[in-house]
Jmol script that loads the backbone (N, CA, C; Angstrom):
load data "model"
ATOM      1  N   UNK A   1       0.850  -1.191   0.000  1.00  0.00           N
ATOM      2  CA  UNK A   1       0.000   0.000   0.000  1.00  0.00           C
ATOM      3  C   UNK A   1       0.888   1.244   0.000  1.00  0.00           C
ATOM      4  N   UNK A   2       0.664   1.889  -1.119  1.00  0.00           N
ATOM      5  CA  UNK A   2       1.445   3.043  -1.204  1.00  0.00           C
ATOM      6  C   UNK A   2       0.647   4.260   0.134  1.00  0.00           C
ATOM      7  N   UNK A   3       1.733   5.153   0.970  1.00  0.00           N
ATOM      8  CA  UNK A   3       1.268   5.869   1.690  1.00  0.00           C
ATOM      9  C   UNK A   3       1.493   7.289   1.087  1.00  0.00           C
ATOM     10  N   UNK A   4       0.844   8.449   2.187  1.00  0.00           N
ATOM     11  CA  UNK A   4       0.661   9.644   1.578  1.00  0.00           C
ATOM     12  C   UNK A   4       2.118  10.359   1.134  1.00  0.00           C
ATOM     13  N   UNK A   5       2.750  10.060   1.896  1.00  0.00           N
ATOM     14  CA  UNK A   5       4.098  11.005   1.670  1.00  0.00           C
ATOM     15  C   UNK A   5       4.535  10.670   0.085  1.00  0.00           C
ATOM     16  N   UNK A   6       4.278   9.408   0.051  1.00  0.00           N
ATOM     17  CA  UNK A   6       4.758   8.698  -1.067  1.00  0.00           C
ATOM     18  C   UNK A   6       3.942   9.167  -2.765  1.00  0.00           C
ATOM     19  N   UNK A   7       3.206   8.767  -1.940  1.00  0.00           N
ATOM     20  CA  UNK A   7       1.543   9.506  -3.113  1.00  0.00           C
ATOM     21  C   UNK A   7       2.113  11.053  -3.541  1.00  0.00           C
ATOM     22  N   UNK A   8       2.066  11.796  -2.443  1.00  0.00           N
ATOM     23  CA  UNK A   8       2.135  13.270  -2.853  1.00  0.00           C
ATOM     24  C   UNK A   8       3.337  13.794  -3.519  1.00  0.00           C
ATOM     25  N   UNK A   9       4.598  12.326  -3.479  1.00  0.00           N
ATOM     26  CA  UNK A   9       6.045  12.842  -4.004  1.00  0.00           C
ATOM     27  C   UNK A   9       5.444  12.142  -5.960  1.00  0.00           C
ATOM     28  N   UNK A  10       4.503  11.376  -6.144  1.00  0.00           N
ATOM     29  CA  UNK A  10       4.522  11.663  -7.229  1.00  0.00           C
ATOM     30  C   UNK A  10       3.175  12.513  -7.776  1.00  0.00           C
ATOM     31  N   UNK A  11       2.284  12.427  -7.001  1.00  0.00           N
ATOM     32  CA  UNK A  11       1.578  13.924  -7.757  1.00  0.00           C
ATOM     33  C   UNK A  11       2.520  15.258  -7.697  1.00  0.00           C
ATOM     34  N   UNK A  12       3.354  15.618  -7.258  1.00  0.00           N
ATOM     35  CA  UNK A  12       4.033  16.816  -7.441  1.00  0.00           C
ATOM     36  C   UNK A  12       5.048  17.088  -8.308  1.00  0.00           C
ATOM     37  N   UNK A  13       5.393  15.131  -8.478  1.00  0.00           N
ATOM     38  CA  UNK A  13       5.921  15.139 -10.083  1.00  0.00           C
ATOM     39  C   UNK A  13       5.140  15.402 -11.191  1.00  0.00           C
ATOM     40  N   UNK A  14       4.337  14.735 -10.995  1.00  0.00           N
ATOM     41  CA  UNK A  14       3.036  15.198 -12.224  1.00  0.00           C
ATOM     42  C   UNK A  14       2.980  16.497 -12.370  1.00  0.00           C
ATOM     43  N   UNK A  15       2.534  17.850 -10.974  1.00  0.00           N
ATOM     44  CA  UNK A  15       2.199  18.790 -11.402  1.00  0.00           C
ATOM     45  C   UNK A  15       3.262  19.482 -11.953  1.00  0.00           C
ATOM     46  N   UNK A  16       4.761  18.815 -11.829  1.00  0.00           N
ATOM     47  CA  UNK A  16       5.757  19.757 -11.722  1.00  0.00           C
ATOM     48  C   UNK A  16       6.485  19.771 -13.058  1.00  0.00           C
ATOM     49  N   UNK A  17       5.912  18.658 -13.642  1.00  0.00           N
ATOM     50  CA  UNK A  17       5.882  17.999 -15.226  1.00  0.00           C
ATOM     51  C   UNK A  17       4.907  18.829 -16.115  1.00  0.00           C
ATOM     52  N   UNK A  18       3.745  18.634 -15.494  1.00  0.00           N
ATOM     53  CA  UNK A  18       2.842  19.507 -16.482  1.00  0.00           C
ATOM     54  C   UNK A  18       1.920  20.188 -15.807  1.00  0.00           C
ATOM     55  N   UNK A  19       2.662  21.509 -15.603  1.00  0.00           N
ATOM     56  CA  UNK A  19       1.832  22.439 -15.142  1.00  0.00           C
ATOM     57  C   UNK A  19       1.855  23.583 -16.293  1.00  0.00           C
ATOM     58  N   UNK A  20       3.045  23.336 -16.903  1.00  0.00           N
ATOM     59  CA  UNK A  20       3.248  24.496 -17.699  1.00  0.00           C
ATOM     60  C   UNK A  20       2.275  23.396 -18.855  1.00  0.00           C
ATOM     61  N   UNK A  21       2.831  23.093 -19.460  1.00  0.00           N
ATOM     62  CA  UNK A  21       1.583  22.430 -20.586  1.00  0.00           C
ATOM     63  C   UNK A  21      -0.075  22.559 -20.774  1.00  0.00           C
ATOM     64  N   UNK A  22      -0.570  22.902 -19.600  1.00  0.00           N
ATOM     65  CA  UNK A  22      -1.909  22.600 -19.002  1.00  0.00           C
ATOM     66  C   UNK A  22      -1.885  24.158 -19.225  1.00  0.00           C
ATOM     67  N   UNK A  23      -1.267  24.964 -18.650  1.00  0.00           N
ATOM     68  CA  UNK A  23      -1.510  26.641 -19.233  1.00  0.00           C
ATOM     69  C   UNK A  23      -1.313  26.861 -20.010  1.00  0.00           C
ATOM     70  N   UNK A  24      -0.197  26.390 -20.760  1.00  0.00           N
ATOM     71  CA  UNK A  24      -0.044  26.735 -22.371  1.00  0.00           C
ATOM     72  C   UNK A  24      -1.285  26.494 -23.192  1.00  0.00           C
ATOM     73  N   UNK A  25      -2.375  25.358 -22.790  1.00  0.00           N
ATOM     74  CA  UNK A  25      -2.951  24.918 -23.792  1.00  0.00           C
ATOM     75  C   UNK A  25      -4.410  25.358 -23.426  1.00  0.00           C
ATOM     76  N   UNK A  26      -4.461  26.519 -22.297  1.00  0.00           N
ATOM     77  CA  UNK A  26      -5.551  27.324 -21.788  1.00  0.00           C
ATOM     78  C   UNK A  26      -5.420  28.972 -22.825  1.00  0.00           C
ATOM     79  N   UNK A  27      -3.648  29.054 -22.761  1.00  0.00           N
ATOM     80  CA  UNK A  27      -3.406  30.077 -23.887  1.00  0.00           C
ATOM     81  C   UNK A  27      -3.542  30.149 -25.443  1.00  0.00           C
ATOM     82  N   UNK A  28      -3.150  28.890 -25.502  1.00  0.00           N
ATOM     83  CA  UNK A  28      -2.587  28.874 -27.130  1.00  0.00           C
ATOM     84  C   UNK A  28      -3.572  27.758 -27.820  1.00  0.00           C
ATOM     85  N   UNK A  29      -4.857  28.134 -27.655  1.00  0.00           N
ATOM     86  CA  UNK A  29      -5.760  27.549 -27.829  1.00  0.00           C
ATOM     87  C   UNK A  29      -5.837  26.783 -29.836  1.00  0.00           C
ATOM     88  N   UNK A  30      -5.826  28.000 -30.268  1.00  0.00           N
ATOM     89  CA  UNK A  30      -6.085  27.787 -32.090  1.00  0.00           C
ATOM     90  C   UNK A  30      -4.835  27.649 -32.653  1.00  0.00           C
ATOM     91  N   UNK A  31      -3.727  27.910 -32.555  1.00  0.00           N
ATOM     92  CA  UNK A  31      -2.701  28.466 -33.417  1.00  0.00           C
ATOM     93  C   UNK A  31      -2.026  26.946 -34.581  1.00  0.00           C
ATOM     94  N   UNK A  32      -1.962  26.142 -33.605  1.00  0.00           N
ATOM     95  CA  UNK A  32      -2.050  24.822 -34.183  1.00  0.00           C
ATOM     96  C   UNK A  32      -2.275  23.695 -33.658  1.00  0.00           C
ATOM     97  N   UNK A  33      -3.702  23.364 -34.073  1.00  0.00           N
ATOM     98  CA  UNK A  33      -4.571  22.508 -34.069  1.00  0.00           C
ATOM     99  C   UNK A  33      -4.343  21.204 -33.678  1.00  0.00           C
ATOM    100  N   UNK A  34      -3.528  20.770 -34.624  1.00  0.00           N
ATOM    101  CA  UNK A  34      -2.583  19.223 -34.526  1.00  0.00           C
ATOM    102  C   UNK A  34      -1.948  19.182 -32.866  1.00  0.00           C
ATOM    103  N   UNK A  35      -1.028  20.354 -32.961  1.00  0.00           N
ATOM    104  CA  UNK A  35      -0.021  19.982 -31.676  1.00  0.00           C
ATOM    105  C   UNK A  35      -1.015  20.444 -30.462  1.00  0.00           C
ATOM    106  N   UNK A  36      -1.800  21.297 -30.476  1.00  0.00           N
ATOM    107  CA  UNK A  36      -3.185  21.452 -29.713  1.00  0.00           C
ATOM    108  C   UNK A  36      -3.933  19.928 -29.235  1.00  0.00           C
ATOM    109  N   UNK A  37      -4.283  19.564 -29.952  1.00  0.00           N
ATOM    110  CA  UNK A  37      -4.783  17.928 -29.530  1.00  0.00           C
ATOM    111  C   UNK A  37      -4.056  17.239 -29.064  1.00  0.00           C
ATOM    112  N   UNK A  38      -2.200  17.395 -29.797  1.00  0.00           N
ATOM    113  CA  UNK A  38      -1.216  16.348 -29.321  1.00  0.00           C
ATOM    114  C   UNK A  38      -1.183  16.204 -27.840  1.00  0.00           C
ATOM    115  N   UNK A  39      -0.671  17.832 -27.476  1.00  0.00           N
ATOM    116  CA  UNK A  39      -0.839  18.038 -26.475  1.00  0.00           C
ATOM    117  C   UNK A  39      -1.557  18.336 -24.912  1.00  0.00           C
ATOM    118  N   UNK A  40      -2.840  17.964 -25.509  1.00  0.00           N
ATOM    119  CA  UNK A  40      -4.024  17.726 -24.288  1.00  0.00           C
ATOM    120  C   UNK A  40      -4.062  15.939 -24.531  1.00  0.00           C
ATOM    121  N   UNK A  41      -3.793  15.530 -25.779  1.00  0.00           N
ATOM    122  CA  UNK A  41      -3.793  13.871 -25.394  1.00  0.00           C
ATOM    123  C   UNK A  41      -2.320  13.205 -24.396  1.00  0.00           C
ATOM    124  N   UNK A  42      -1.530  14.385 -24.371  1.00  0.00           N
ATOM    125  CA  UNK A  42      -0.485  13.903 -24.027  1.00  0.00           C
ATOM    126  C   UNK A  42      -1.159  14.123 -22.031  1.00  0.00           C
ATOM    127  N   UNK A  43      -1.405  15.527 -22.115  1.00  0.00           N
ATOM    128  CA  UNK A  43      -1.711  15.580 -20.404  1.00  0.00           C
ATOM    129  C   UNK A  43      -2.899  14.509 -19.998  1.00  0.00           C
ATOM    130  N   UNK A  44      -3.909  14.195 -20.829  1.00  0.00           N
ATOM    131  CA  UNK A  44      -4.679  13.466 -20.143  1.00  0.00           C
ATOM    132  C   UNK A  44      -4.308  11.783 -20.494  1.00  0.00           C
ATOM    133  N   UNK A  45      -3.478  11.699 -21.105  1.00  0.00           N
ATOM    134  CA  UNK A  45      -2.761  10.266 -20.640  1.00  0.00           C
ATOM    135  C   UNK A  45      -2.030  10.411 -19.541  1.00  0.00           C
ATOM    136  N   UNK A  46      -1.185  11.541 -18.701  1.00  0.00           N
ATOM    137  CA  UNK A  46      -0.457  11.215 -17.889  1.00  0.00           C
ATOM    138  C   UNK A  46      -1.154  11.477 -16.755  1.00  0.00           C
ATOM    139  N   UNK A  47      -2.538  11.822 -17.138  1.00  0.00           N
ATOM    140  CA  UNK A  47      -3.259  11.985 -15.561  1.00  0.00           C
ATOM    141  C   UNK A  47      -3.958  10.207 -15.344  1.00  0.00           C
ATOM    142  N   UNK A  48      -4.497   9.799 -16.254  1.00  0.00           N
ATOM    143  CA  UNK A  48      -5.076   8.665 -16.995  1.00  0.00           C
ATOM    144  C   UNK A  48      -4.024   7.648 -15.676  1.00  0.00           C
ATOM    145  N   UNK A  49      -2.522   7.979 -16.047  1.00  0.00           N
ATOM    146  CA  UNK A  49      -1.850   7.029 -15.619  1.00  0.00           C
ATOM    147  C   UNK A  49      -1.325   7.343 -13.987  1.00  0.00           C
ATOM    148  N   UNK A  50      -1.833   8.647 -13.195  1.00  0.00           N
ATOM    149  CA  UNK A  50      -1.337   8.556 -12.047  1.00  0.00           C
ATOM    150  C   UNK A  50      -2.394   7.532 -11.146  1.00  0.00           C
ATOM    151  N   UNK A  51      -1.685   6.653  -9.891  1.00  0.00           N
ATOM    152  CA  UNK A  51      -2.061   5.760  -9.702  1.00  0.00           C
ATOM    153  C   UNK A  51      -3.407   6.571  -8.521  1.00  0.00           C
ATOM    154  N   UNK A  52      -4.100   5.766  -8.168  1.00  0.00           N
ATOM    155  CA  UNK A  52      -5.309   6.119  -7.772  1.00  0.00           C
ATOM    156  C   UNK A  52      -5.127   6.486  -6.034  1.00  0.00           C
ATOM    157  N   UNK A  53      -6.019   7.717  -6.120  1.00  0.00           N
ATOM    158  CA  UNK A  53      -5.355   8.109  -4.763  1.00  0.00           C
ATOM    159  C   UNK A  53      -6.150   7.580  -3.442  1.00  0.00           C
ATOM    160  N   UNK A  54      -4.962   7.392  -2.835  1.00  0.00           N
ATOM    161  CA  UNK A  54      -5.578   6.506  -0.938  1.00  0.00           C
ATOM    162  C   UNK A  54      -6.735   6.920  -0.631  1.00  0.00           C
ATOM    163  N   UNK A  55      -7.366   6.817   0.529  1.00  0.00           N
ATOM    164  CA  UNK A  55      -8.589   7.370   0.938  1.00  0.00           C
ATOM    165  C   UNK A  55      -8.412   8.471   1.839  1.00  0.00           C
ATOM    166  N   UNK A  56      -8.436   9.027   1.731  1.00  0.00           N
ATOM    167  CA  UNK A  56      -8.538  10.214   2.417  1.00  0.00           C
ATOM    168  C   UNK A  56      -6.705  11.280   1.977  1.00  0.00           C
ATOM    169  N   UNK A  57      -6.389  11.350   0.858  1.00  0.00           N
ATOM    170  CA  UNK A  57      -5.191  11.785   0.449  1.00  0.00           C
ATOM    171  C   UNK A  57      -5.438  13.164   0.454  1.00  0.00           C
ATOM    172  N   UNK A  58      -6.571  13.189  -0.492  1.00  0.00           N
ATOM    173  CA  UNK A  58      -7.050  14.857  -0.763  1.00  0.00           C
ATOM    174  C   UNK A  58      -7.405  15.569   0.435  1.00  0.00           C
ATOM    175  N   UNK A  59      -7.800  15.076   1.433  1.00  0.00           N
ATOM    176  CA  UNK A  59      -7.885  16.241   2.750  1.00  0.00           C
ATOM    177  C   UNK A  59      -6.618  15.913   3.459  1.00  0.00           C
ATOM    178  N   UNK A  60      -5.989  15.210   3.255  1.00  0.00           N
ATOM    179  CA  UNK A  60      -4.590  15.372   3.940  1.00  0.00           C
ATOM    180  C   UNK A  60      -3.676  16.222   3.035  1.00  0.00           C
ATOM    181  N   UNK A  61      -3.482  16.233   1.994  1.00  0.00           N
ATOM    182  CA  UNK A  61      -2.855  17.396   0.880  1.00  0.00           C
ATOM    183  C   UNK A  61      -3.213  18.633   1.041  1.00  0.00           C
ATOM    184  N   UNK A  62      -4.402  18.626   1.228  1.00  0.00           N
ATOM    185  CA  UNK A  62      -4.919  19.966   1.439  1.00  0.00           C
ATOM    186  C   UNK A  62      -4.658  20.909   3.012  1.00  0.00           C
ATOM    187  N   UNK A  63      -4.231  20.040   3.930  1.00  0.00           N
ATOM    188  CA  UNK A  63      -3.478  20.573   5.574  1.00  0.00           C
ATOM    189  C   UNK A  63      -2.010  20.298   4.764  1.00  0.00           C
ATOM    190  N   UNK A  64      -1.816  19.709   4.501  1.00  0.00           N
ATOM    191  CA  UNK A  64      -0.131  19.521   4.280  1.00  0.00           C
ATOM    192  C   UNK A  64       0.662  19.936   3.505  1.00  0.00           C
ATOM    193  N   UNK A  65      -0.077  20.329   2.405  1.00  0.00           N
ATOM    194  CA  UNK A  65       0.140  21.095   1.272  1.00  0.00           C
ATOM    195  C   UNK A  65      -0.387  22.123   0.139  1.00  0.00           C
ATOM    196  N   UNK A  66      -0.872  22.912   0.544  1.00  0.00           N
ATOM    197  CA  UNK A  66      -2.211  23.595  -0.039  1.00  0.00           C
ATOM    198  C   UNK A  66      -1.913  23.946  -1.425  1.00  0.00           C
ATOM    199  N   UNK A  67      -0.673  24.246  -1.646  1.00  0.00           N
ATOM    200  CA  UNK A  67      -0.246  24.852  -2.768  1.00  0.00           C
ATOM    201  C   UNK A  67       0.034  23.800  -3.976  1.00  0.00           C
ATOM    202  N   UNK A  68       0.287  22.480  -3.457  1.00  0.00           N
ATOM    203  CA  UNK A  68       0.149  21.327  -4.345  1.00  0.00           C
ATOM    204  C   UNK A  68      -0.880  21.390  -4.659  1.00  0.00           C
ATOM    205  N   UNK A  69      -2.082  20.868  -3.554  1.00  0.00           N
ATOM    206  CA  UNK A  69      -3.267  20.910  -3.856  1.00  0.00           C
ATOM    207  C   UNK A  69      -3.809  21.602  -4.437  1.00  0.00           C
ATOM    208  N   UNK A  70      -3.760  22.505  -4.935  1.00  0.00           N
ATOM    209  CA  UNK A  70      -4.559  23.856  -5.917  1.00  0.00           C
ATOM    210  C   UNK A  70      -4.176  23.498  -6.829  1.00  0.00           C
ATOM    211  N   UNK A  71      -2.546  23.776  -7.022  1.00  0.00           N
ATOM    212  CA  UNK A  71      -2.147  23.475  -8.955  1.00  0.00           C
ATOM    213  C   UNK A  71      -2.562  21.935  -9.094  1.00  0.00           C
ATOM    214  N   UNK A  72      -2.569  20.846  -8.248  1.00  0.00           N
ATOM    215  CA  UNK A  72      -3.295  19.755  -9.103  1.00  0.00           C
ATOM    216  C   UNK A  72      -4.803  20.156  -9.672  1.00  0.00           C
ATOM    217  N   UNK A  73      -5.807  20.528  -8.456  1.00  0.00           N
ATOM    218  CA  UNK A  73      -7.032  20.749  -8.894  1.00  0.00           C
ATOM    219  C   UNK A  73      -7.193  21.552 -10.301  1.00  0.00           C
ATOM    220  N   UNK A  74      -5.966  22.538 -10.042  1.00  0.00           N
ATOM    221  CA  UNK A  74      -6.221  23.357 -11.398  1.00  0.00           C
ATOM    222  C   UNK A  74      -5.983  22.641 -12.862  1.00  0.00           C
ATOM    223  N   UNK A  75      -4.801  21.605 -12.752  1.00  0.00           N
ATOM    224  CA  UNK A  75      -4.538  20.693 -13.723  1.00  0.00           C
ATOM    225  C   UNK A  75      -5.917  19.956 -14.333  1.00  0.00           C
ATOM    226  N   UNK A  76      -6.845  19.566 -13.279  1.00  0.00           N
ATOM    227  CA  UNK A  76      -7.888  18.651 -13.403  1.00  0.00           C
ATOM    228  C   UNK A  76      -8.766  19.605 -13.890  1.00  0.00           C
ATOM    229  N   UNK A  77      -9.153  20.736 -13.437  1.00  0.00           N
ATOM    230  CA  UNK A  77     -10.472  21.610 -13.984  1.00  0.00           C
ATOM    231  C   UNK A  77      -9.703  22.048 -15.314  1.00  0.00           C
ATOM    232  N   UNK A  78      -8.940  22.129 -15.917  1.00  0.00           N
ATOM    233  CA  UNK A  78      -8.021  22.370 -17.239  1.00  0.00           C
ATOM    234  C   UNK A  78      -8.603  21.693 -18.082  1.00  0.00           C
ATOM    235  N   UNK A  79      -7.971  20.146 -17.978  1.00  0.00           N
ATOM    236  CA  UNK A  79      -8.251  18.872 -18.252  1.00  0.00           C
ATOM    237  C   UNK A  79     -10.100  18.672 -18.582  1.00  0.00           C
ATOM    238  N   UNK A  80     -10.206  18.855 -17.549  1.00  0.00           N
ATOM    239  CA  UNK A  80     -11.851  18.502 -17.823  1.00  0.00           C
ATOM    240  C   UNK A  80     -13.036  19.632 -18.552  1.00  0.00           C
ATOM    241  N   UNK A  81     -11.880  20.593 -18.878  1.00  0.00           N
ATOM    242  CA  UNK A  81     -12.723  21.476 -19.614  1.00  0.00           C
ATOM    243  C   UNK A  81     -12.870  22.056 -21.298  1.00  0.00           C
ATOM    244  N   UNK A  82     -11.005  21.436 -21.115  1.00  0.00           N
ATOM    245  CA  UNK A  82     -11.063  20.809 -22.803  1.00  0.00           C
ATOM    246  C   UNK A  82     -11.223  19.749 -23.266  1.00  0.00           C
ATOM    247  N   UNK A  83     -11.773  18.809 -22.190  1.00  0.00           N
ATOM    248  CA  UNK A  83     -12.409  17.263 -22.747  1.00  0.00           C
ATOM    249  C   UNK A  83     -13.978  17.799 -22.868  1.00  0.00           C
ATOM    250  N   UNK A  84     -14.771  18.680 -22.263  1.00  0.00           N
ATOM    251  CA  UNK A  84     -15.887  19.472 -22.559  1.00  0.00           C
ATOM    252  C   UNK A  84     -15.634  19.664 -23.571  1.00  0.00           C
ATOM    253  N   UNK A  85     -14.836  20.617 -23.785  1.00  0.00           N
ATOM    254  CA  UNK A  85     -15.354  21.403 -25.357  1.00  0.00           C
ATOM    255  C   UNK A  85     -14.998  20.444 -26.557  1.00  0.00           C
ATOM    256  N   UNK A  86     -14.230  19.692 -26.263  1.00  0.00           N
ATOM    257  CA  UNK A  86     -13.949  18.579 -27.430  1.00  0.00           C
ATOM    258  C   UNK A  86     -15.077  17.450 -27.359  1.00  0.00           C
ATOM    259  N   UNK A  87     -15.658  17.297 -26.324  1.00  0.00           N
ATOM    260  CA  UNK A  87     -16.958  16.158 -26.573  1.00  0.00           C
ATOM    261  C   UNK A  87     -17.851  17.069 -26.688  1.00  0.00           C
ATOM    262  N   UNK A  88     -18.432  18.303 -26.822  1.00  0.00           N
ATOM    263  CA  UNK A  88     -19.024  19.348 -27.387  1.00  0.00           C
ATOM    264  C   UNK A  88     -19.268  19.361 -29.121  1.00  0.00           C
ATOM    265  N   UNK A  89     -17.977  19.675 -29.186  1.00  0.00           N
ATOM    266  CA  UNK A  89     -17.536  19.912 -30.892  1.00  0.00           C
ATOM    267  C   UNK A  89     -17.477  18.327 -31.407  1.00  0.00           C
ATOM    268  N   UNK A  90     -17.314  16.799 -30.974  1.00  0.00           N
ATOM    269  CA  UNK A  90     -17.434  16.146 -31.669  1.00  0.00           C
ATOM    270  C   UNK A  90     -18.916  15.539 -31.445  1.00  0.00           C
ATOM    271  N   UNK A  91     -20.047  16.026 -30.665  1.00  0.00           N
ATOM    272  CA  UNK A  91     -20.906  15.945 -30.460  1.00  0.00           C
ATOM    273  C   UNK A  91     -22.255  16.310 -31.314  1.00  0.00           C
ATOM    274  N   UNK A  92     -21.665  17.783 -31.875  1.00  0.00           N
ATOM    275  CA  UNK A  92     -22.601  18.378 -32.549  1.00  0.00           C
ATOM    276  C   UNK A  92     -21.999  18.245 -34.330  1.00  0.00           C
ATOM    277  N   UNK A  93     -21.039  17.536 -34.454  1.00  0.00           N
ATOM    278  CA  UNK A  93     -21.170  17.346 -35.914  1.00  0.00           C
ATOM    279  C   UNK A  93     -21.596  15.884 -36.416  1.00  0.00           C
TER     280      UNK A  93
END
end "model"
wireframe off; spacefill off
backbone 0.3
color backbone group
């Protein structure tokens, strides 16, 4: 059983991997299309693949680390909002 300390040393790899990616692709929305998709398939495979978190991780991250805890959440509301607009747009054609 993986424990929290352990857990939170690789979500902070994750965020610390792609945090910049996840804003870039809040900025640079149109410019090119291709590497636009590449690159949201690339972040939501590596969220896809972080391992599933303990029970009660997220309110312990959140006393122990608040500032992790935000930029992950922010990673995830990112994530889940250009999987919106892309099941949106392949929705309505």
């Amino acid at each position: 059983m993986i424990d929290f300390e352990q857990h939170k040393n690789i979500v902070e790899d994750f965020v610390e991997q792609h945090y910049p990616l996840a804003h870039s692709l809040m900025v640079d929305s149109y410019i090119d299309p291709e590497a636009y998709y590449s690159n949201y398939q690339m972040l939501l495979e590596a969220m896809n693949n972080l391992p599933e978190h303990p029970d009660y991780f997220l309110e312990w991250l959140v006393e122990y680390d608040a500032a992790l805890y935000i930029n992950l959440m922010e990673l995830i509301v990112i994530t889940r909002a250009i999987n919106n607009v892309f099941e949106q747009v392949s929705s309505a054609q």
